[in-house]
N, C-alpha and C positions, 0 to 999 in steps of 0.2 A: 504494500500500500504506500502512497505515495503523498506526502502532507505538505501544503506550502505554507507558511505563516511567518509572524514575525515573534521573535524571544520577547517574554516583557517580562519573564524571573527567569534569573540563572545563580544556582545557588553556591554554595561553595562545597569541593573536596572533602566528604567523611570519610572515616579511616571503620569499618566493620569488621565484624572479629575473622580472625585466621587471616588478617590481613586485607579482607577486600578493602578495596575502596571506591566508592560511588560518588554520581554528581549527578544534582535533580535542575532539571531548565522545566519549563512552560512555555508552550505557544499558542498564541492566537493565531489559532485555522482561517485562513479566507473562504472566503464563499458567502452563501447567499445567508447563513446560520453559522455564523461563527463562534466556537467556542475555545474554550482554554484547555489546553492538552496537559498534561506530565510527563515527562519522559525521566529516566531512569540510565545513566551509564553507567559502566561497572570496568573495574578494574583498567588493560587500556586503551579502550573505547573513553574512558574519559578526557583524554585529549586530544580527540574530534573536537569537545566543543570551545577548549582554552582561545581558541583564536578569531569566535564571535563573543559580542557582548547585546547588553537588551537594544531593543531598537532593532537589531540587524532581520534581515529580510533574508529565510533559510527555507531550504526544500530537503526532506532526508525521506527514506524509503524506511518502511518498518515493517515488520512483523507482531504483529498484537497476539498477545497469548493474555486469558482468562485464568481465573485460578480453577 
Protein backbone atom coordinates (compact mmCIF):
# COMPACT_ATOMS: atom_id res chain seq x y z
CA UNK A 1 0.00 0.00 0.00
CA UNK A 2 1.11 3.18 -0.84
CA UNK A 3 0.49 6.42 1.57
CA UNK A 4 1.31 10.03 0.59
CA UNK A 5 1.07 12.60 3.34
CA UNK A 6 2.83 15.10 5.17
CA UNK A 7 4.86 14.22 8.81
CA UNK A 8 3.29 16.61 11.56
CA UNK A 9 4.91 14.29 14.68
CA UNK A 10 8.13 12.75 14.57
CA UNK A 11 9.10 11.42 17.64
CA UNK A 12 12.37 10.61 19.06
CA UNK A 13 14.63 7.32 19.22
CA UNK A 14 13.49 4.79 22.30
CA UNK A 15 15.83 2.28 23.30
CA UNK A 16 13.27 -1.28 24.13
CA UNK A 17 14.43 -4.20 25.91
CA UNK A 18 17.01 -6.70 24.38
CA UNK A 19 18.03 -3.72 22.68
CA UNK A 20 15.59 -2.67 20.15
CA UNK A 21 15.12 0.49 19.28
CA UNK A 22 12.14 2.20 17.61
CA UNK A 23 10.95 5.61 16.40
CA UNK A 24 7.07 6.72 16.02
CA UNK A 25 6.22 9.65 13.02
CA UNK A 26 2.48 10.52 12.19
CA UNK A 27 1.03 11.49 8.93
CA UNK A 28 -1.43 13.31 7.60
CA UNK A 29 -2.93 11.10 4.45
CA UNK A 30 -4.08 13.36 1.51
CA UNK A 31 -7.01 12.77 -0.17
CA UNK A 32 -10.51 13.58 -0.18
CA UNK A 33 -10.79 12.12 4.04
CA UNK A 34 -7.64 12.61 5.58
CA UNK A 35 -6.56 11.22 8.53
CA UNK A 36 -3.46 10.97 10.88
CA UNK A 37 -1.42 7.62 10.59
CA UNK A 38 1.25 6.12 13.19
CA UNK A 39 3.89 4.46 11.88
CA UNK A 40 6.33 2.47 13.97
CA UNK A 41 10.37 1.95 12.89
CA UNK A 42 12.39 -0.58 14.50
CA UNK A 43 15.78 -1.11 14.98
CA UNK A 44 17.53 0.12 11.33
CA UNK A 45 14.76 1.16 9.43
CA UNK A 46 14.91 3.96 11.95
CA UNK A 47 17.09 5.86 9.99
CA UNK A 48 14.91 6.18 6.86
CA UNK A 49 13.36 8.79 8.73
CA UNK A 50 16.44 10.90 10.42
CA UNK A 51 16.61 12.94 7.37
CA UNK A 52 12.94 14.40 7.02
CA UNK A 53 11.41 16.60 9.65
CA UNK A 54 7.47 17.63 10.31
CA UNK A 55 6.23 19.61 7.40
CA UNK A 56 8.11 17.57 4.91
CA UNK A 57 5.94 16.04 2.08
CA UNK A 58 6.73 11.87 2.01
CA UNK A 59 5.39 8.87 0.09
CA UNK A 60 6.53 5.35 1.74
CA UNK A 61 4.88 1.84 0.76
CA UNK A 62 3.75 -0.34 3.75
CA UNK A 63 2.42 -3.40 4.64
CA UNK A 64 -0.37 -3.03 7.53
CA UNK A 65 -0.41 -6.12 9.75
CA UNK A 66 -3.51 -6.23 12.57
CA UNK A 67 -2.92 -7.93 15.75
Amino acid sequence: MQITGSIIEKGVEELLHDGVRKITFVLTEEGPFPSELPFDLFNEKTALIEKFKVGDRVSLLCRPRGF
